[in-house]
C-alpha positions as CSV (number, residue, x, y, z in Angstrom):
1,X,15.2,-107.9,-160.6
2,X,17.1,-106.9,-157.4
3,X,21.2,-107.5,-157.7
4,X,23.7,-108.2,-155.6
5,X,27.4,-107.0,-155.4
6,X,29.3,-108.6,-153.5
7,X,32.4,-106.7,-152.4
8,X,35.7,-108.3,-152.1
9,X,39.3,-106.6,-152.7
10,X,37.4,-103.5,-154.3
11,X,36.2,-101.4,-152.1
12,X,35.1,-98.2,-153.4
13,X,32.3,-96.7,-155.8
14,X,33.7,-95.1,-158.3
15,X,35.2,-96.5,-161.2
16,X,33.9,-100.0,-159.9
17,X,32.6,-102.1,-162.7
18,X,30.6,-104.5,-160.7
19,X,28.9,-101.7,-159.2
20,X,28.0,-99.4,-161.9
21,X,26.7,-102.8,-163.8
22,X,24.3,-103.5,-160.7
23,X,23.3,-100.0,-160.7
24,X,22.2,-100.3,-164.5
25,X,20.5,-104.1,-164.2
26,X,18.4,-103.3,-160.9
27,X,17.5,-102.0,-157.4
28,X,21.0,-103.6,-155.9
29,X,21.9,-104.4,-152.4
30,X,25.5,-104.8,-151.3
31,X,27.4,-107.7,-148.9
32,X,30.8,-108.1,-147.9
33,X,32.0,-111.5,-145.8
34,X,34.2,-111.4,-142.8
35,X,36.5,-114.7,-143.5
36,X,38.8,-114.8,-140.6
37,X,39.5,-118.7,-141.0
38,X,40.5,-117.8,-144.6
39,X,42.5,-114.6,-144.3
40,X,44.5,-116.3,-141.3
41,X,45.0,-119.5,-143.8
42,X,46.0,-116.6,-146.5
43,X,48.8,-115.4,-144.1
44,X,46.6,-111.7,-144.4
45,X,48.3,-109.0,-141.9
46,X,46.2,-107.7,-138.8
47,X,46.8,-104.4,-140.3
48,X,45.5,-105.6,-144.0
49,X,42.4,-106.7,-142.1
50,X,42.3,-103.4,-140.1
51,X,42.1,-101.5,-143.2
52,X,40.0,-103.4,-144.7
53,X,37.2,-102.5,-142.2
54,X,38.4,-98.9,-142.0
55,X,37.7,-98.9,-145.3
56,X,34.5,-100.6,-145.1
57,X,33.3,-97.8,-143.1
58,X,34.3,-95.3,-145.7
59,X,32.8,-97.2,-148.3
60,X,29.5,-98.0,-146.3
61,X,28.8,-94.0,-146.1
62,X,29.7,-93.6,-149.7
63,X,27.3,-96.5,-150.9
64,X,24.4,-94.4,-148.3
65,X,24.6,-91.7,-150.5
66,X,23.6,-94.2,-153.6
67,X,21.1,-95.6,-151.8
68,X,22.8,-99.0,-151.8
69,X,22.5,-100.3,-148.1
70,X,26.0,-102.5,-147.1
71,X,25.2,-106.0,-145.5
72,X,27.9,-107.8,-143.8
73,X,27.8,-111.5,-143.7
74,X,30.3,-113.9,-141.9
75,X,31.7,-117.2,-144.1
76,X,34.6,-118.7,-142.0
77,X,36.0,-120.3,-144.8
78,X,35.8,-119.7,-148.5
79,X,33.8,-122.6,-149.0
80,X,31.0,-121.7,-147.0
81,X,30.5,-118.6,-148.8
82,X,28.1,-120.6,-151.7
83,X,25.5,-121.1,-148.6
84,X,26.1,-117.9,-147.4
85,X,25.7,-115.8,-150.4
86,X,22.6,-118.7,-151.4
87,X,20.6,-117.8,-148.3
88,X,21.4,-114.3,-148.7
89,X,20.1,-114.6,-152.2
90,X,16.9,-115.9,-150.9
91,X,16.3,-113.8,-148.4
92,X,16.2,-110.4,-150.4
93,X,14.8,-112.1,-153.5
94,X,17.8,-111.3,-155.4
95,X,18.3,-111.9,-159.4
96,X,21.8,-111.6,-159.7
97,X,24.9,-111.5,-158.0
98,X,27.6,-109.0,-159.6
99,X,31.5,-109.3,-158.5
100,X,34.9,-108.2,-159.6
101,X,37.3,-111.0,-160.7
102,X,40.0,-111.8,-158.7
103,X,42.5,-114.0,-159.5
104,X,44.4,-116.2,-157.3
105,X,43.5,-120.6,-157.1
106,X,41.5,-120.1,-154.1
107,X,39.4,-116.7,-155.5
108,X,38.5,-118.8,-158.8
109,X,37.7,-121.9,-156.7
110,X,35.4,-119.8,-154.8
111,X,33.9,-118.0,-157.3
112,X,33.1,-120.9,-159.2
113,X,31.8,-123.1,-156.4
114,X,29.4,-119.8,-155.7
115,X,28.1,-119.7,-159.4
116,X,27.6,-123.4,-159.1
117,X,25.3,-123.1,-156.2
118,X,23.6,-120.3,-157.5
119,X,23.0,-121.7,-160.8
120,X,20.7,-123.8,-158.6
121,X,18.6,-120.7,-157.2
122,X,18.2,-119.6,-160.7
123,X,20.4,-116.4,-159.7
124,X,23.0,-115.7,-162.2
125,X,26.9,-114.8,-161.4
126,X,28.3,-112.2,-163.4
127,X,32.1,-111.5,-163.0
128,X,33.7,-108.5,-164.7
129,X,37.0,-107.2,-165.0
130,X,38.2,-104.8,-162.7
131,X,41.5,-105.0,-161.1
132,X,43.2,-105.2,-163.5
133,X,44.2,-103.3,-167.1
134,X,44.0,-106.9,-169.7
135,X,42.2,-109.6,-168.6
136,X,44.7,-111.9,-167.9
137,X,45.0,-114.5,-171.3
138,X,44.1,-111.5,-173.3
139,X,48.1,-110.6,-173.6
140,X,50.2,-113.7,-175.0
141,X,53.5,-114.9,-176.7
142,X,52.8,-115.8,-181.0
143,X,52.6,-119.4,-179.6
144,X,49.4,-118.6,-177.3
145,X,51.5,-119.0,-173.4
146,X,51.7,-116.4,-170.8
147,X,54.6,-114.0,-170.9
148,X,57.5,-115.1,-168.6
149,X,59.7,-111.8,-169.8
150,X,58.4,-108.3,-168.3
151,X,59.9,-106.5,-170.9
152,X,57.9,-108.8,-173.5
153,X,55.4,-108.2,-171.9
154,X,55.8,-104.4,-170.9
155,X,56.0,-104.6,-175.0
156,X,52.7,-105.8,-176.1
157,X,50.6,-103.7,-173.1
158,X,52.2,-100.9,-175.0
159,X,50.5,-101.7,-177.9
160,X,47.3,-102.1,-176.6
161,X,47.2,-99.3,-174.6
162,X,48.3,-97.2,-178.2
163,X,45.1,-98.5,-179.9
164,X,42.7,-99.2,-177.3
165,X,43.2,-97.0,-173.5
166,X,41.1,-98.3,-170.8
167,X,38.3,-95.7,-169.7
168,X,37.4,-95.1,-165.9
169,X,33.8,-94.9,-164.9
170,X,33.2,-91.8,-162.0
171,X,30.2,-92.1,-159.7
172,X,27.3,-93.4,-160.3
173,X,23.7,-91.9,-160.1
174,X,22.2,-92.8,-156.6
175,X,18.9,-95.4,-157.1
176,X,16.1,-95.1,-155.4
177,X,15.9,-95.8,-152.0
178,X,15.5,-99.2,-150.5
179,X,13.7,-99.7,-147.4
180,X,16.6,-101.9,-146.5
181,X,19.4,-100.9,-143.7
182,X,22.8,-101.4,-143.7
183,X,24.9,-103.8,-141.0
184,X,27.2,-102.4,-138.5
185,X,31.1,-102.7,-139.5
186,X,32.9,-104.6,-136.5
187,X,35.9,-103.0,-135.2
188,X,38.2,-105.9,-134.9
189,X,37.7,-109.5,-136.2
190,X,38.5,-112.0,-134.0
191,X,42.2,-113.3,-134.4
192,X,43.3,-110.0,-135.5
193,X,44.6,-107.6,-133.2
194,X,44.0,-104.2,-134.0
195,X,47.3,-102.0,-134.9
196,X,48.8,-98.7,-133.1
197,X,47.2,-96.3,-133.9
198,X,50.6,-94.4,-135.6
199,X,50.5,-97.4,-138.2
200,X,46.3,-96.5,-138.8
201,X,47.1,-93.1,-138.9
202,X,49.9,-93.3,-141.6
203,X,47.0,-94.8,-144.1
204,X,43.8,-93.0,-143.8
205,X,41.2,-95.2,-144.9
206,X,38.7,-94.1,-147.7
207,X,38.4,-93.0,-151.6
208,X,38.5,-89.5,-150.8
209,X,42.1,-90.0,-148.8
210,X,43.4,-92.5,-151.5
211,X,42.1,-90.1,-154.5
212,X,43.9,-87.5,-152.8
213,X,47.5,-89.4,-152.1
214,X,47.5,-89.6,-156.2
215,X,46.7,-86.2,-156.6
216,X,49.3,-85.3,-154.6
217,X,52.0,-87.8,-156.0
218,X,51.1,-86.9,-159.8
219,X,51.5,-82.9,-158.6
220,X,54.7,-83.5,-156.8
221,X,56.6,-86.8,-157.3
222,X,55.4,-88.1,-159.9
223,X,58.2,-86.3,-162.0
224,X,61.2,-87.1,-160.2
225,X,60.1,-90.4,-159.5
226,X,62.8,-92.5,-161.5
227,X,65.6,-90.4,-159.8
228,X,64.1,-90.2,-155.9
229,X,62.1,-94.0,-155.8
230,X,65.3,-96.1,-154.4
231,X,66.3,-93.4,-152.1
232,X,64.4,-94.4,-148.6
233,X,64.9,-91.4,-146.8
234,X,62.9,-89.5,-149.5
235,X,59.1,-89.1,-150.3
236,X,59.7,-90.5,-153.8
237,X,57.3,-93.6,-154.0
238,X,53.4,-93.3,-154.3
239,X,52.5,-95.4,-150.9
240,X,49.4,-96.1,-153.0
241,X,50.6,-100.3,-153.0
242,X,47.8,-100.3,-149.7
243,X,44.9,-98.8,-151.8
244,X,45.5,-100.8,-154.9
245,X,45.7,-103.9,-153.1
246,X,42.4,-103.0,-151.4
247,X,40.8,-102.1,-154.0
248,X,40.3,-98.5,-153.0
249,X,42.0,-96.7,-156.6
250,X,41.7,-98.5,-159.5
251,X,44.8,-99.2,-161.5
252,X,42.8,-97.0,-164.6
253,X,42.7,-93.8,-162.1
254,X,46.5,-94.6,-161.5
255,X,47.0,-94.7,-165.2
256,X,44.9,-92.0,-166.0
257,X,46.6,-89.6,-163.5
258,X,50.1,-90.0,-164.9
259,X,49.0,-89.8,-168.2
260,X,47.2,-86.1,-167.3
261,X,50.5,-85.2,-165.6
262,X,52.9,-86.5,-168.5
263,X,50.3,-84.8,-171.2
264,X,48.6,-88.3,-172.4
265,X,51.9,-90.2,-172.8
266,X,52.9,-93.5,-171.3
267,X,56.8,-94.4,-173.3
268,X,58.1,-90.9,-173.9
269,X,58.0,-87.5,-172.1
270,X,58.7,-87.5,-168.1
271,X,60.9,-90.1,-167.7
272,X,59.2,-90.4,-163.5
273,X,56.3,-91.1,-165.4
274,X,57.2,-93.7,-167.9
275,X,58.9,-95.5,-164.5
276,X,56.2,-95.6,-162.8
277,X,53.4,-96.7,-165.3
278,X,56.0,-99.3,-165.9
279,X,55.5,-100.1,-162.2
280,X,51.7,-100.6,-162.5
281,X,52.8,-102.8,-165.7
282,X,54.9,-104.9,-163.3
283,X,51.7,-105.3,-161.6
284,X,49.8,-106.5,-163.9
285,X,53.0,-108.8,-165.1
286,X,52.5,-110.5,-161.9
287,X,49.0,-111.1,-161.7
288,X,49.4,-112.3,-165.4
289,X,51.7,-115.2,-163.9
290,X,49.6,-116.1,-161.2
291,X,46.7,-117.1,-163.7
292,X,49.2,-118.8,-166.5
293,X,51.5,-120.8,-164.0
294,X,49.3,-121.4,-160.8
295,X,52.0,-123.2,-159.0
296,X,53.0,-120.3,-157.9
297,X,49.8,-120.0,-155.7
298,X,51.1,-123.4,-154.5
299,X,53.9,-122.5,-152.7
300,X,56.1,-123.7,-155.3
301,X,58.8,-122.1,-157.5
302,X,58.4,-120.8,-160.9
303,X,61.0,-122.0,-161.9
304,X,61.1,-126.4,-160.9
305,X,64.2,-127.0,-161.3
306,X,65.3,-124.2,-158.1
307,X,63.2,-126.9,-155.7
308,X,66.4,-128.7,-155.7
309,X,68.0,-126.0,-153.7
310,X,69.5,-126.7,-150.3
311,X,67.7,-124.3,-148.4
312,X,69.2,-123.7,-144.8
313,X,67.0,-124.5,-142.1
314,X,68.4,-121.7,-139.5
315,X,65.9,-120.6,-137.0
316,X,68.0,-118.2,-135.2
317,X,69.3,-116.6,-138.4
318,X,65.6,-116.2,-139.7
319,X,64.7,-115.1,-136.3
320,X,67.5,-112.3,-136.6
321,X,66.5,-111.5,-139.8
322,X,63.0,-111.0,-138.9
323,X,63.2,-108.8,-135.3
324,X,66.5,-106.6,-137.5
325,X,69.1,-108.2,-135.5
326,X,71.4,-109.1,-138.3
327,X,74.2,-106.5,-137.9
328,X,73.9,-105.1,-140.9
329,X,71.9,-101.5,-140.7
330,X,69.9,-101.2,-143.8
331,X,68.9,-104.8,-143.3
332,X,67.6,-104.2,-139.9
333,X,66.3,-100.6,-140.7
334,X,64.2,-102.1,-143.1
335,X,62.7,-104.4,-140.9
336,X,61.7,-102.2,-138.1
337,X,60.2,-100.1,-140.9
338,X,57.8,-102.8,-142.1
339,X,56.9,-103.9,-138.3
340,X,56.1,-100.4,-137.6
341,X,54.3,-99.1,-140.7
342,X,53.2,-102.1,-142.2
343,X,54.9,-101.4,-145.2
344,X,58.7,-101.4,-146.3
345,X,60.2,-98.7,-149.2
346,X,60.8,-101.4,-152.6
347,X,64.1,-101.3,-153.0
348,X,64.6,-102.1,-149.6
349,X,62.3,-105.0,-150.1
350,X,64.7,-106.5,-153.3
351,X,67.5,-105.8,-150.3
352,X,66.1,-107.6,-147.6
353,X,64.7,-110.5,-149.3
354,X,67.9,-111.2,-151.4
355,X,70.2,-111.1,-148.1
356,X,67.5,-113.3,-146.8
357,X,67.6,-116.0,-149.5
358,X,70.9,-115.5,-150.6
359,X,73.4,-114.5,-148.0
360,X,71.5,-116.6,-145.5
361,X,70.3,-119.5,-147.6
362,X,66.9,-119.5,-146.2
363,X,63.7,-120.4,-148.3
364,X,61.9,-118.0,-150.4
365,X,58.6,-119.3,-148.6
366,X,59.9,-117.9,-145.2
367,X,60.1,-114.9,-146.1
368,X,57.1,-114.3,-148.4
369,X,54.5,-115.2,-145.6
370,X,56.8,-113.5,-143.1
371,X,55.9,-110.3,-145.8
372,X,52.2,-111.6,-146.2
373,X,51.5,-111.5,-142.3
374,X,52.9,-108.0,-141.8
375,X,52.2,-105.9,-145.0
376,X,49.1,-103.9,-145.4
377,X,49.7,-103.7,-149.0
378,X,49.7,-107.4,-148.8
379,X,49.4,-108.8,-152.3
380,X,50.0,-113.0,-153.3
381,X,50.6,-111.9,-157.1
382,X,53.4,-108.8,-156.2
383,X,54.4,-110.4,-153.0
384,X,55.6,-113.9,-154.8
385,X,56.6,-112.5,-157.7
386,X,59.1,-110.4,-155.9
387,X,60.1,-113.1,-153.3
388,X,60.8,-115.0,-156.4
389,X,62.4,-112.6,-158.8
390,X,65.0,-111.5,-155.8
391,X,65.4,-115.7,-154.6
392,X,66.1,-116.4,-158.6
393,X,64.1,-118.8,-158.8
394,X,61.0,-117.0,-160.3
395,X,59.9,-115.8,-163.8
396,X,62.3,-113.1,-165.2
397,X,64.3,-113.3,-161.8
398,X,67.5,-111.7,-161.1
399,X,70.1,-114.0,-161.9
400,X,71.3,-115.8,-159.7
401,X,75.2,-114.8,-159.4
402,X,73.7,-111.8,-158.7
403,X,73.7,-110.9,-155.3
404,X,73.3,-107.3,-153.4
405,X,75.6,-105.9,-151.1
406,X,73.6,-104.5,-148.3
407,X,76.5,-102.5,-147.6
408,X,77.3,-101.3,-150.8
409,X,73.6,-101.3,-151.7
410,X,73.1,-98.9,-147.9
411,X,76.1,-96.4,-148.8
412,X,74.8,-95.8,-152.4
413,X,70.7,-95.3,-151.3
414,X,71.0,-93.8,-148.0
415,X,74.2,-92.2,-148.2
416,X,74.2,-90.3,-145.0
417,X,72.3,-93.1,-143.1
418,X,69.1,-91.0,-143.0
419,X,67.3,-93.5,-143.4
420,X,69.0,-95.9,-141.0
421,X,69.5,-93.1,-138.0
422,X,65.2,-93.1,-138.4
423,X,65.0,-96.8,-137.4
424,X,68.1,-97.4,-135.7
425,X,68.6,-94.8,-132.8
426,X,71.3,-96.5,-131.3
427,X,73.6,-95.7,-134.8
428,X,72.6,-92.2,-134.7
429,X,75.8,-91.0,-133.2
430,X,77.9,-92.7,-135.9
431,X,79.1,-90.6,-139.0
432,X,78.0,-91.1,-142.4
433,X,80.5,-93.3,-143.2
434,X,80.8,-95.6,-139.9
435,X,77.2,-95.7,-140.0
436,X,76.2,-98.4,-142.8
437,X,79.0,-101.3,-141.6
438,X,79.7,-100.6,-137.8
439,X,80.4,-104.0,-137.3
440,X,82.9,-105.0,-139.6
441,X,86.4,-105.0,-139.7
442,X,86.3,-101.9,-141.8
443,X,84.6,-100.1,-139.2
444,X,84.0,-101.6,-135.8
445,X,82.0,-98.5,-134.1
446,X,78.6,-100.8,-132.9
447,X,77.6,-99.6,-130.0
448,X,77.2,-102.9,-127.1
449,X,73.1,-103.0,-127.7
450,X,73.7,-103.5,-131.4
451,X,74.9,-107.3,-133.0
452,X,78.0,-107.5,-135.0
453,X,77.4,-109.4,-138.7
454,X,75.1,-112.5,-138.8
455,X,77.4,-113.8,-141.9
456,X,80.4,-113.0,-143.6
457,X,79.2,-111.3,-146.6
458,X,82.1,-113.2,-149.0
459,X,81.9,-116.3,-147.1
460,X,77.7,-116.1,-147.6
461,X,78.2,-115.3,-151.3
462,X,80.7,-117.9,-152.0
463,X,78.1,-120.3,-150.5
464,X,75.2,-119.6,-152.3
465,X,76.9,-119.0,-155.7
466,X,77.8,-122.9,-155.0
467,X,74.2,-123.6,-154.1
468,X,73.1,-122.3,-157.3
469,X,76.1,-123.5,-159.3
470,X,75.1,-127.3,-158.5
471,X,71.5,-127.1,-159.1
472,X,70.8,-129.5,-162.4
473,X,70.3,-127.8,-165.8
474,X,66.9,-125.8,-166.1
475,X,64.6,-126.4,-169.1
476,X,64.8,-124.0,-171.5
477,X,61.3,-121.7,-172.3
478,X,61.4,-118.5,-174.0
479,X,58.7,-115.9,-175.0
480,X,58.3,-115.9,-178.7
């Protein structure tokens, strides 16, 4: 019986579960659908879709040397894929269809309106899980919800990882070959441009170049990461966020390799290490939540009761914000840094988001799609769940009289403005103190090209510790 996987936000072939359980049922053929009505309703980045078929082509030659030839089909919409992947079905007489769970409201809806209309072929749907470490309603409070507390959370994957590690599966034995031949990968799908060439060049596209990025980070970050990953001007983060999201590494290679670097520990020994399998846990956290509380693929706020916040509708100001014309450095080097790259550094991403919600009073939602259609590491679980956590109005959030000082928050990460003088020339000539608040009265060394302050820090704070303050009471829900 011939199967079917059908690629989606996993593209590679090793340690793919879908694939190696194709491999083992049948002679299997392989499809991935171009959904450029759906990714633009998404809010996915040109660059997101740009690697995507960069690494499409990686993958195709990979899958050529299994002997599994890559068809490409094109579904506008999610809800054309059932008639799609039906006709597909009957064309190549295929038995089964094998995919990787994914997890957001629209993914499940498709999935299960696919099933549904293969149920009719007589071709069965098999889902496995992939992208993930626990299936998401495998880890739970004593009183059966979803975790709304990381480090209850963070707690109980501990455990489960003590008695029961998740195994990775390497590359499968070719099959036979199929007198079948693969599709062509477009270059560009219509709607999204295709990205400078620095920004491709930055993320090589493929397994071997993602494998090879963890090597590297296990060998020589991996160690230090606690102490160097808030300090933008350094190497000190994994820049694997793109290939995870992708589906290129596998969060169990992640897990694996800082386990082999930290001799097979995950709470004790390097402390780099323990920070950043904590940071693959915070994944997981996040993905958790968009399964238990699907509002949150809604647009809506984790927690209700923040809907009632007066959020400023300032155009100019989120304009500002946007382009990194708000006057204050770290804010707008940030910026430039994810229109250039695609990506931005994470604590910059807490920094930028909180000045946005907070300081400027601007919804949440403006910023997480302004995120969504720019990052190539694009993600709706991470990407919300950090929009939300820095907004306070998501699940374990920051509080909300909590606020960061992009000032303070610049001279304490980038303390000689290395970072800044990268994406802001025109500061370059300023010294390392001047540097992070050149238009304020405690410094007022901005050269003519570059704004003064879009808000008065105090003022801003006052304003939306108010905001906050007169928001009614919030229903109490604890992890137990």
């Amino acid at each position: 019986m011939r199967q079917l996987i059908w690629f989606r936000t996993d593209l590679r072939v090793r340690d793919n579960t879908a694939l190696h359980a194709a491999l083992q049922a049948g002679p299997t053929l392989a499809v991935f659908l171009l959904s450029p009505g759906q990714w633009l309703a998404h809010d996915d980045a040109p660059c997101k879709v740009d690697f995507w078929l960069r690494n499409l082509r990686e993958l195709q030659a990979e899958l050529r040397q299994l002997n599994v030839p890559l068809l490409i089909r094109h579904a506008e919409h999610w809800h054309d894929a059932p008639a799609v992947l039906a006709g597909l079905c009957r064309e190549r007489e295929i038995g089964s269809v094998q995919v990787n769970e994914e997890y957001g409201l629209n993914e499940a809806r498709r999935d299960r309106q696919v099933a549904q209309q293969l149920e009719t072929l007589g071709v069965g749907f098999y889902s496995h899980m992939d992208r993930l470490l626990f299936k998401p309603g495998s880890i739970l409070t004593r009183s059966g919800g979803y975790f709304q507390v990381f480090s209850q959370f963070r707690k109980v994957c501990y455990q489960r990882l003590h008695s029961a590690l998740p195994g990775t599966l390497g590359l499968p034995r070719a099959q036979a070959a199929l007198a079948i031949d693969s599709d062509p990968i477009p270059q560009q799908v219509p709607g999204f441009a295709t990205p400078e060439k620095s920004l491709q060049t930055l993320w090589p596209a493929g397994e071997a170049a993602a494998l090879e990025r963890l090597q590297d980070f296990a060998d020589e970050h991996l160690d230090t990461y606690d102490r160097q990953r808030d300090l933008p001007a350094k190497p000190g983060t994994s820049r694997l966020s793109a290939y995870l999201a992708a589906g290129v590494l596998s969060p169990r290679q992640c897990l694996h390799a800082a386990l082999s670097s930290n001799y097979g520990e995950f709470e004790t020994g390097s402390n780099g290490a323990v920070a950043w399998i904590n940071e693959l846990l915070w994944r997981e956290f996040y993905s958790h939540i968009l399964v238990g509380y699907p509002q949150v693929s809604r647009h809506r706020a984790f927690r209700q009761h923040t809907e009632a916040l007066p959020w400023r509708h300032a155009p100019d100001e989120l304009a500002a914000w946007q382009q990194g014309r708000t006057g204050f450095p770290l804010i707008d080097a940030a910026m430039r840094q994810l229109l250039a790259t695609g990506w931005m550094h994470n604590r910059l991403r807490m920094v930028v988001a909180m000045f946005l919600t907070k300081n400027l009073l601007i919804d949440w939602r403006e910023g997480e799609r302004f995120f969504m259609r720019h990052l190539i590491d694009g993600d709706l679980a991470a990407n919300n769940g950090g929009w939300q956590w820095s907004a306070s109005t998501g699940t374990d959030a920051v509080p909300w009289f909590r606020l960061f000082n992009p000032v303070s928050q610049s001279q304490r990460f980038d303390p000689q403005g290395r970072f800044i003088r990268r994406w802001l020339p025109e500061l370059a000539h300023l010294d390392d103190r001047q540097i992070h608040a050149p238009g304020t009265t405690s410094g007022l060394f901005a050269p003519a090209d570059y704004p003064p302050p879009l808000v008065d820090l105090a003022a801003s704070r006052q304003r939306a510790l108010s905001a906050f303050k007169n928001l009614p009471a919030q229903s109490q829900s604890t992890d137990a």
